[in-house]
N, C-alpha and C positions, 0 to 999 in steps of 0.2 A: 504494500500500500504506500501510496504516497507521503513523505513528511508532511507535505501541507494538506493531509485530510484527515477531519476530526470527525469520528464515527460518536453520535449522540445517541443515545436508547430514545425512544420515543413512547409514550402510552400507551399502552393497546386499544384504545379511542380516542381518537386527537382532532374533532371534525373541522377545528379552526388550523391544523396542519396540511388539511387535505377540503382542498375547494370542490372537490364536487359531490362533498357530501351532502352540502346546501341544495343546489342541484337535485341531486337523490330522492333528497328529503320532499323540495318542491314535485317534483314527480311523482312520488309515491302520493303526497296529498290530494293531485289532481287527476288522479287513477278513476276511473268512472263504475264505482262494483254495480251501481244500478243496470247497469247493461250485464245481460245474460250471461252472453258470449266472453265476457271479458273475464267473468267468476269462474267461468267452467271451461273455458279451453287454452291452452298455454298461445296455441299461435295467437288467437285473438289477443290476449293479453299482451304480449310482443309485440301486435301488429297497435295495436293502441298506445303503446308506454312509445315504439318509435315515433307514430304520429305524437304525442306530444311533445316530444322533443325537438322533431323537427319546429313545431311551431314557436318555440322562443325564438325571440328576435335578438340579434347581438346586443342591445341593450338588456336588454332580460337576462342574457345569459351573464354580460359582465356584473349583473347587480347580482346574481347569486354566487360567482366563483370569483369574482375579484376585489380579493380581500387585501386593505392599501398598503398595508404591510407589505403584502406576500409582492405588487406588482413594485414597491418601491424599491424591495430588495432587487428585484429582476433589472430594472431601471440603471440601479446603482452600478450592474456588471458592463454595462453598455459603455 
């Protein structure tokens, strides 16, 4: 390993470490179980969770994974 790399242990749930668990979380809440299909069949549930995914809009998406910490660090490497 490298001198200049410092290995940190991390949490075993860290949600503010990992941006797309907001994301996730947003998704799972807007999961539709009132639809049949969606309770009882895997593709439909798939084919549901990808449509709502697609429909954030990159605003949306930066509101839930871009945490100003995490881009200012990124910023900083630039």
């Amino acid at each position: 390993m490298p001198a200049n790399v410092v290995l940190l242990p991390l949490p075993p749930y860290a949600p503010e470490l990992n941006p797309a668990e907001r994301l996730w979380l947003d998704v799972k809440r807007n999961i539709d179980v009132t639809i049949r299909a969606v309770r009882e069949d895997l593709v439909a549930l798939r084919d549901h969770v990808a449509e709502r995914l697609c429909s954030y809009t990159p605003a949306q998406m930066q509101s839930l994974t871009g945490y100003g910490y995490l881009t200012n660090a990124v910023n900083a490497l630039k």
